[in-house]
matplotlib code that plots the C-alpha trace (Angstrom):
import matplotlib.pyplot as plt

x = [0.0, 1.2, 1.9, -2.2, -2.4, -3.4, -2.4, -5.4, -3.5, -6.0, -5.1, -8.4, -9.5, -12.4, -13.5, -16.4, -19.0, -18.4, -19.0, -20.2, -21.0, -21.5, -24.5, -24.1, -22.2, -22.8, -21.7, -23.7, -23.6, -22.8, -23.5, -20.3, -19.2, -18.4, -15.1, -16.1, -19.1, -18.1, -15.0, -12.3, -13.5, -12.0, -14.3, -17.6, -16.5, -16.7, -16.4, -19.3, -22.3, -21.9, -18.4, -19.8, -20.8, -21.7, -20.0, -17.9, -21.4, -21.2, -17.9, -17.9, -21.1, -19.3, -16.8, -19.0, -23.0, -22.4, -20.8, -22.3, -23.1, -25.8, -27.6, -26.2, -26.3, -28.6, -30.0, -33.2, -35.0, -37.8, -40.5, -40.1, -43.1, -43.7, -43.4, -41.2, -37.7, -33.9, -35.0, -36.5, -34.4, -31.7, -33.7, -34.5, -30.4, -29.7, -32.5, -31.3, -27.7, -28.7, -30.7, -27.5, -25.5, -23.2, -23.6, -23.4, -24.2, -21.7, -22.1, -20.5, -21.7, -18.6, -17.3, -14.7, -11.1, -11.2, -7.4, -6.2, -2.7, -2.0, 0.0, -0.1, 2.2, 4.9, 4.1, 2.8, 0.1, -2.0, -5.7, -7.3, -11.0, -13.7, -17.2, -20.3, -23.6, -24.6, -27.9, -29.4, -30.3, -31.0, -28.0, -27.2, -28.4, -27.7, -26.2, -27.8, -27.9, -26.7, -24.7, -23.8, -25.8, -25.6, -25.0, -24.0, -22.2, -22.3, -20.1, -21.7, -24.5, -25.4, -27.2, -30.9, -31.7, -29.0, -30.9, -34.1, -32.4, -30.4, -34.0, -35.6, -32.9, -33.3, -36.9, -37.0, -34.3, -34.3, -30.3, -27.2, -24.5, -22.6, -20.9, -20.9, -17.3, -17.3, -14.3, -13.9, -11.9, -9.6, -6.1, -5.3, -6.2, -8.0, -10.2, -7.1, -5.5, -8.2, -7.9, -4.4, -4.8, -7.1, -4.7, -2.1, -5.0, -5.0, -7.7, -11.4, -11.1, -7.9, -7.9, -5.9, -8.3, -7.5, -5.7, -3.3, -5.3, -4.9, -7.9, -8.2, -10.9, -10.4, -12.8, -13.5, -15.2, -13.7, -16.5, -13.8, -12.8, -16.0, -17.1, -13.8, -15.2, -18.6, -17.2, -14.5, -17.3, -19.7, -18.0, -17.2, -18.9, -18.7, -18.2, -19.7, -16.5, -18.4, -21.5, -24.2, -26.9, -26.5, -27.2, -30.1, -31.6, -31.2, -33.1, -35.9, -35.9, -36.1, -38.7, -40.6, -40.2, -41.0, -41.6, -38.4, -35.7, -33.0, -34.1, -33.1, -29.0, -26.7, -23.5, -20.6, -16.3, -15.4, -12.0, -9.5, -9.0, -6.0, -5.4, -1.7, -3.4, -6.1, -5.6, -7.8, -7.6, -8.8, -11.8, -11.8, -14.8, -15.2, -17.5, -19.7, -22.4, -23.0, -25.1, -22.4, -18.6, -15.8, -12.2, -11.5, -13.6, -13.3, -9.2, -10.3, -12.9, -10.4, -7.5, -10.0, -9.7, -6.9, -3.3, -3.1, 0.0, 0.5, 2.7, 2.9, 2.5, 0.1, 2.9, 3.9, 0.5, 0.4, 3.4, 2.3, -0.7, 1.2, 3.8, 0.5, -1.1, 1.7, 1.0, -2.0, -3.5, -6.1, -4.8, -6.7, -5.8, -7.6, -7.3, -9.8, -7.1, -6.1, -2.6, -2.0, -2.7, -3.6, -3.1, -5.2, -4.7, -7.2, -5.6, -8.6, -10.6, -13.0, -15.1, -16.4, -17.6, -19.9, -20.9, -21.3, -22.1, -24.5, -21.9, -19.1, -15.8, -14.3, -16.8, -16.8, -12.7, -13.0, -11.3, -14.8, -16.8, -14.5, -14.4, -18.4, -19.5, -16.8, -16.1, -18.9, -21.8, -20.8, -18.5, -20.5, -23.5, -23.8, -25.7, -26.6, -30.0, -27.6, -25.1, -27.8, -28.0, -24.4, -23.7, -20.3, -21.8, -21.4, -24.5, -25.4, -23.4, -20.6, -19.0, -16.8, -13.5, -11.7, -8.0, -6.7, -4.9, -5.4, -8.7, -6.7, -6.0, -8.8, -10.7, -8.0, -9.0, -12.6, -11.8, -10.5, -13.5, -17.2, -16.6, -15.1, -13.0, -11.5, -11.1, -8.3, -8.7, -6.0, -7.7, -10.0, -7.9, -9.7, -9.3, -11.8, -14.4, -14.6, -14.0, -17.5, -19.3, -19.1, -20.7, -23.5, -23.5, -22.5, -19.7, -20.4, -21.1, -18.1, -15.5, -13.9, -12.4, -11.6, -9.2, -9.2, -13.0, -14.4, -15.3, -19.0, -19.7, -17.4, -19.9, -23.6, -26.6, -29.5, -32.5, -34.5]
y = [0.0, 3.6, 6.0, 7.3, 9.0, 12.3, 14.0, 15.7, 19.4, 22.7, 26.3, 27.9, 31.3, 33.4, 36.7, 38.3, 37.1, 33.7, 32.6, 28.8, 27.9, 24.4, 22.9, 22.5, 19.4, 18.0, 15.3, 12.0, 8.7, 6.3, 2.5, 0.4, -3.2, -4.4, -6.5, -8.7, -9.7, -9.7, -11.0, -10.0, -6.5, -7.4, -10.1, -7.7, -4.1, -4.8, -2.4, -0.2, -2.2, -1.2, -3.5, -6.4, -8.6, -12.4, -14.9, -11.7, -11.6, -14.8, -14.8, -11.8, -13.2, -16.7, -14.5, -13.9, -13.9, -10.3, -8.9, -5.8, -7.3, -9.5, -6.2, -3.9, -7.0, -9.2, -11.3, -11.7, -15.0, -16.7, -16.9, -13.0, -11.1, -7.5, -8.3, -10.6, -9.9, -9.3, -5.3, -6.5, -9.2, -6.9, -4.6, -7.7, -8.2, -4.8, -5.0, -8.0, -7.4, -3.9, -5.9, -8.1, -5.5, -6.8, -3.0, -0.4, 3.1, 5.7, 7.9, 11.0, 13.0, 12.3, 13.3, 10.1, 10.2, 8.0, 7.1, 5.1, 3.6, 2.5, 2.1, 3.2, 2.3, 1.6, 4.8, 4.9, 7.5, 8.5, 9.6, 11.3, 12.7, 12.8, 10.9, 13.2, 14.5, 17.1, 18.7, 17.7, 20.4, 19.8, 19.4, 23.5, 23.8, 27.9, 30.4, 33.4, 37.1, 38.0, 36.9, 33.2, 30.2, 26.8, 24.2, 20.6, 19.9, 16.8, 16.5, 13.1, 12.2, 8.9, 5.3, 5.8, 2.3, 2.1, 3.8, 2.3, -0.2, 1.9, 3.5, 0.6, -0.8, 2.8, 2.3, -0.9, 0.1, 3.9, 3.7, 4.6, 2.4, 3.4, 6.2, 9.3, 10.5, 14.1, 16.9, 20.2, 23.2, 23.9, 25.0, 26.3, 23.0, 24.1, 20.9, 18.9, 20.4, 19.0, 15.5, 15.4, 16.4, 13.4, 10.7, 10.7, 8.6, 5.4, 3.7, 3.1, 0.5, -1.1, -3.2, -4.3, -5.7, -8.1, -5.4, -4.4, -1.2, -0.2, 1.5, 3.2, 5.2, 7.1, 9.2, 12.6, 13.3, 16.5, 19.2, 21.8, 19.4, 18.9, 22.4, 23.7, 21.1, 21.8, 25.9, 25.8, 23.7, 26.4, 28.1, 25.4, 23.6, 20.1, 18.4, 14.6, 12.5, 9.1, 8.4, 10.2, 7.8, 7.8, 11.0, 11.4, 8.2, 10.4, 13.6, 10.8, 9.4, 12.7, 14.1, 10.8, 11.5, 14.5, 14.9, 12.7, 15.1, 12.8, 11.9, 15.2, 14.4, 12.0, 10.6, 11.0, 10.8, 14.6, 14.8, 17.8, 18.6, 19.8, 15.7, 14.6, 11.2, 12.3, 10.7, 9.8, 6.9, 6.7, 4.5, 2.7, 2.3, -1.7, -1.7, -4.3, -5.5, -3.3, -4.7, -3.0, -2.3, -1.7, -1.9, -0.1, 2.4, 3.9, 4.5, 6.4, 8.7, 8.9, 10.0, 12.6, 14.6, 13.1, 12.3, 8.5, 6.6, 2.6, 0.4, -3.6, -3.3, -2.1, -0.2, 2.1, 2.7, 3.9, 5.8, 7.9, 8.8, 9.5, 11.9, 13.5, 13.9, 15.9, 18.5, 18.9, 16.8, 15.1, 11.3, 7.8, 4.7, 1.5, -1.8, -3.9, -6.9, -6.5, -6.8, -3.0, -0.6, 2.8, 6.3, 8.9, 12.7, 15.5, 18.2, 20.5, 21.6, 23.1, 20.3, 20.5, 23.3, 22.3, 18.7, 20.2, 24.2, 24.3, 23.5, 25.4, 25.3, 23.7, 20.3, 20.5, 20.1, 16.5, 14.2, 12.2, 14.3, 14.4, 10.4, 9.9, 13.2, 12.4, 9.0, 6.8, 8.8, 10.5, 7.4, 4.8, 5.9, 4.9, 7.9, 8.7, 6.9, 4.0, 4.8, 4.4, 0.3, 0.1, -0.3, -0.9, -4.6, -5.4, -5.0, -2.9, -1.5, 0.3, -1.1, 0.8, -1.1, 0.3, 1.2, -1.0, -4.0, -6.7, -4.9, -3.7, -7.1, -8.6, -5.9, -6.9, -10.3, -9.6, -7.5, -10.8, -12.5, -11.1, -7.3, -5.0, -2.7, -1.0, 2.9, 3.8, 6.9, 9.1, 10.2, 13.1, 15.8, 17.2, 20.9, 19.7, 18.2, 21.1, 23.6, 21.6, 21.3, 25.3, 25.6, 23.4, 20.8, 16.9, 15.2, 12.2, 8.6, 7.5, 10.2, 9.7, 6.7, 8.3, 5.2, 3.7, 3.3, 4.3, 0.9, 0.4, -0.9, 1.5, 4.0, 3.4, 5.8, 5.1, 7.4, 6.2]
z = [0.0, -0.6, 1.5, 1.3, 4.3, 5.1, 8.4, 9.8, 10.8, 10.2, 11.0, 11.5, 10.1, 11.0, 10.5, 11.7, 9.4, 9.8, 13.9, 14.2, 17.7, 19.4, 21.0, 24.3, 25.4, 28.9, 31.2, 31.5, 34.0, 31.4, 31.7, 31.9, 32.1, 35.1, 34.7, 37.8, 36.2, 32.4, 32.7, 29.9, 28.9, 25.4, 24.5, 25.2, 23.2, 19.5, 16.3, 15.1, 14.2, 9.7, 9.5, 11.5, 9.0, 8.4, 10.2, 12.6, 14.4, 15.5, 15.8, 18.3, 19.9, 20.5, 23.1, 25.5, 26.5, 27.4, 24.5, 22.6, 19.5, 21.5, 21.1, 18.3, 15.8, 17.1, 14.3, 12.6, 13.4, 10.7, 13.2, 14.6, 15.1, 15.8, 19.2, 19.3, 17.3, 16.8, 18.5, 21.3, 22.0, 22.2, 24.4, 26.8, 26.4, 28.0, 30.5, 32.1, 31.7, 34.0, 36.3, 37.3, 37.7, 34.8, 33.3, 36.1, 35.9, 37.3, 40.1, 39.1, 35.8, 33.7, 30.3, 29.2, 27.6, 24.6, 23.2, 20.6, 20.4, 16.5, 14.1, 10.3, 7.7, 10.4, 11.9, 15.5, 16.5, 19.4, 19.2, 22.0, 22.4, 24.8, 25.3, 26.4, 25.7, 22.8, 22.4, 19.4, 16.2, 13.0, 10.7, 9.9, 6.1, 5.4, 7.6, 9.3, 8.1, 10.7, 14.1, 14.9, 13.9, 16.6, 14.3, 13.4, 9.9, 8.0, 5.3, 3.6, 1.8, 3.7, 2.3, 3.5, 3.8, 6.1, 8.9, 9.4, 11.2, 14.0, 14.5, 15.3, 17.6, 19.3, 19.2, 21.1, 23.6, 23.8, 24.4, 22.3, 22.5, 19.1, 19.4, 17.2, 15.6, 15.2, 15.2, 16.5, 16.1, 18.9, 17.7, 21.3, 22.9, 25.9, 25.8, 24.9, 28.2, 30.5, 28.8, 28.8, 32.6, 33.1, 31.3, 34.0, 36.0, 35.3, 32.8, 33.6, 30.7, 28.3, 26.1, 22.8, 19.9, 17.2, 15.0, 17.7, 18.1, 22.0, 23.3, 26.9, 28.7, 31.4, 33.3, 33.7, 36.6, 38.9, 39.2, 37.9, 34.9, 34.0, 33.7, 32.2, 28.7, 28.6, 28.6, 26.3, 23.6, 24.3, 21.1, 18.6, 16.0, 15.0, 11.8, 11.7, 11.0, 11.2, 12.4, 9.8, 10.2, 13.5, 14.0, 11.6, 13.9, 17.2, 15.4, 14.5, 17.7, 19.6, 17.1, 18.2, 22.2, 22.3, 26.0, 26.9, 27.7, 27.6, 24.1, 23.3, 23.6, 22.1, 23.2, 21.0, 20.5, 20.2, 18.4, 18.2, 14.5, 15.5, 17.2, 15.2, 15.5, 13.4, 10.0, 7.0, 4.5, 0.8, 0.3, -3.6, -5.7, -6.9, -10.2, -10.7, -12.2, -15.5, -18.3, -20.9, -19.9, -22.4, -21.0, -24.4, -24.2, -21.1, -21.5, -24.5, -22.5, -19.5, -22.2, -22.9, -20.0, -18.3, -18.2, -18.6, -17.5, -17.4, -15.3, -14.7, -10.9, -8.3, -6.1, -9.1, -9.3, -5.8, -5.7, -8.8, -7.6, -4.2, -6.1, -7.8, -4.2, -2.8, -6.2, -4.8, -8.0, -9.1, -9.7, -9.5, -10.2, -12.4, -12.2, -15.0, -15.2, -18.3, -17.6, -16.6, -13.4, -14.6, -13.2, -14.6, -13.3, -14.4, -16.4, -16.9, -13.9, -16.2, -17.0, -13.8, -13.9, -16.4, -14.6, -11.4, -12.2, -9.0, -6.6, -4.6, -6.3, -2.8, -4.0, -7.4, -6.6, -5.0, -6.0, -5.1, -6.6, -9.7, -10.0, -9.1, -11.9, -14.7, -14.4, -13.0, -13.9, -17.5, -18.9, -17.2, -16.5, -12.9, -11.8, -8.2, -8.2, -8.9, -6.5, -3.7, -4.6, -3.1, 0.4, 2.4, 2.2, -1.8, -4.5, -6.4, -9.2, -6.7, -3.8, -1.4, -0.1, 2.6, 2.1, 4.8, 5.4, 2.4, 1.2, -2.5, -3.2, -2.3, -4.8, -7.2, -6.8, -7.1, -10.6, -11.9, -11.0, -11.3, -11.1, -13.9, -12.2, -9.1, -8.7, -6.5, -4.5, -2.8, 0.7, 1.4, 3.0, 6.4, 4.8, 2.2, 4.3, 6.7, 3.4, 2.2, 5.1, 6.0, 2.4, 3.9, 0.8, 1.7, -0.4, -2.1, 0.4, 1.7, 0.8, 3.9, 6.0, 9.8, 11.3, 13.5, 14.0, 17.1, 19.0, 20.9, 24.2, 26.7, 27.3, 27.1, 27.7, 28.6, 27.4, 30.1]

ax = plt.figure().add_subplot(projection="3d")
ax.plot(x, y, z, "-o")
ax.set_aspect("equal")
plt.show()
């Protein structure tokens, strides 16, 4: 694998037309395991519910009759029934795992230091945030004509049929126990401080998971500590890193509950954009499934409007599109097994302005937004309606790998089976998604890959 990994570092301008100001964040008594109970803490926290898949639930369920995904993935049975299913099951899960005291509630209000030891690319980093509460608004959509506007940004468009199921899991057990990943401005570090402060305690929770990421919680709990957060928030916005549908379930569920003030908050992982553990990876697009595909013709629409280089090995590839990255342009790479790996790098922005002439300049310049307009949509005619069929899960015509660990060769693999070809993708850089988000328009689904994921089951919280 390249070197495709973007530092997340932002020096943050304002002037005085453009003031974004938090929600306001507050403490919560969250639910935790209790390791006496549970046992190894390891074998109950698991990864957020969207990359457990097939046999990892039962897989992570086979660790231990407490473990999270018991309840964040229970699964469907033939003879469920509205009243009797995978959602209340896991409701009944939490109910009686609360009941015998194998999840206790803490005393103290508490915010919750969330750091992650890792390692990327042989480089090791640290990523530090906090777990609380933020008051929930509607994602901001246009700014005021005047003063400051509290507001959350998302900067994706999300997978709609993706949602339905986090709402009824909320439904049935008016909890969260995902978290929410979002990022903050705070290039003094004034949160950071109180964090840092807390870390020389020693760990509520620690564990090391499967991928050698080491994760650690500690509490924050002081009266002074926890005031000293919830006042330095009071005047910063947040960008949604991870976590979109998520979000759009809690609105739902507090438009539903209306007279349930605790339905009114969510618990999420605030991170520092400022963090230099906070780092981005590329996520490819694998094409499949179109009725008519020409190898042929798409090099001669690419050549077109690109720059079109060939090599005999994926880690050229890579390192061209790397060397293009660092020019600050727009490069992708191809794979169709043909015998070649492509690089293609725009060398005319202006036919974007004619594919996308009703967006901002900062999204028409995507490299996303470039690769879903001019690529997928105009040469293959894989519009957005299209895009919709794919998930993180496979199907439809567009498939989204991850650029981790073996997940390019295993798309390479895949393009010399059933599917037709594999988009490679330099990452997203964190000046571009908050850049887009401030414009209040959404980037293309899964522009961005925030790792390492933020893992469930630490902190829970309990609606009622």
């Amino acid at each position: 694998m390249p070197a495709a990994i973007e530092s997340l570092k932002l020096a943050l301008s304002r002037d005085s037309k453009e003031v974004f100001k938090v929600v306001r964040v507050k403490p919560f008594r969250a639910f935790r395991y209790d390791e006496s109970k549970v046992g190894d803490l390891s074998k109950v926290v698991t990864p957020p519910y969207d990359i457990i898949k097939g046999a990892k639930v039962d897989e992570l369920q086979g660790l231990s009759e407490h473990n999270i995904a018991w309840i964040i993935k229970n699964k469907p049975r033939d003879d469920d029934t509205p009243e009797s299913n995978q959602y209340t099951r896991a409701r009944d899960f939490l109910n009686k795992w609360v009941d015998d005291n194998s999840l206790k509630q803490d005393e103290k209000e508490s915010f919750y230091v969330y750091g992650q030891d890792f390692e990327v690319e042989g480089k090791k980093l640290f990523r530090f945030g906090f777990i609380g509460l933020i008051e929930l608004e509607d994602f901001a959509s246009e700014a005021p004509s005047s003063g400051s506007f509290a507001g959350v940004l998302q900067h994706e468009e999300t997978l709609p049929k993706d949602i339905v199921d986090r709402l009824s899991l909320c439904r049935s057990s008016m909890a969260n126990f995902g978290q929410i990943f979002v990022i903050y401005p705070d290039k003094e570090g004034s949160v950071d401080a109180v964090l840092e402060k807390n870390m020389k305690k020693g760990p509520v929770a620690d564990i090391t998971d499967t991928a050698g990421v080491r994760h650690r919680i500690w509490a924050v709990d002081d009266e002074a500590d926890v005031k000293a957060v919830s006042a330095n928030m009071a005047d910063k916005y947040i960008i949604i890193a991870d976590g979109h549908h998520r979000y759009k379930t809690a609105l739902q569920l507090s438009t539903d509950n209306p007279d349930l003030e605790s339905a009114k908050y969510r618990m999420l992982t605030f991170v520092n954009i400022s963090n230099p553990g906070l780092v981005v990876l590329p996520t490819h697009r694998l094409v499949q499934n179109l009725e008519v595909f020409s190898k042929e013709k798409l090099l001669e629409d690419i050549k077109g409007y690109f720059d079109l280089e060939i090599f005999d090995n994926k880690d050229d590839m890579f390192n061209h599109m790397d060397k293009m990255f660092t020019q600050n342009k727009h490069s992708f790479g191809l794979f169709m097994d043909d015998g070649n790996y492509y690089t293609f790098t725009l060398n005319d922005m202006k036919i974007m302005d004619s594919l996308l002439g009703d967006k901002s300049p900062e999204l028409r310049s995507l490299d996303v937004a470039i690769l879903h307009a001019l690529i997928l949509d105009k040469m293959l005619g894989i519009d957005k309606e299209k895009l919709l069929q794919g998930t993180m899960k496979g199907g439809g015509f567009v498939s989204y790998i991850k650029g981790i660990g073996d997940a390019v060769d295993e798309s390479i693999k895949t393009v010399k089976g059933p599917s037709q070809a594999v988009f490679f993708m330099n990452p997203t850089r964190i000046e571009e998604v908050e850049a887009v988000s401030k414009n209040f328009e959404c980037m293309p689904q899964k522009s961005t890959f925030f790792h390492p994921k933020i893992w469930t089951g630490f902190t829970i919280n309990k609606l009622r």
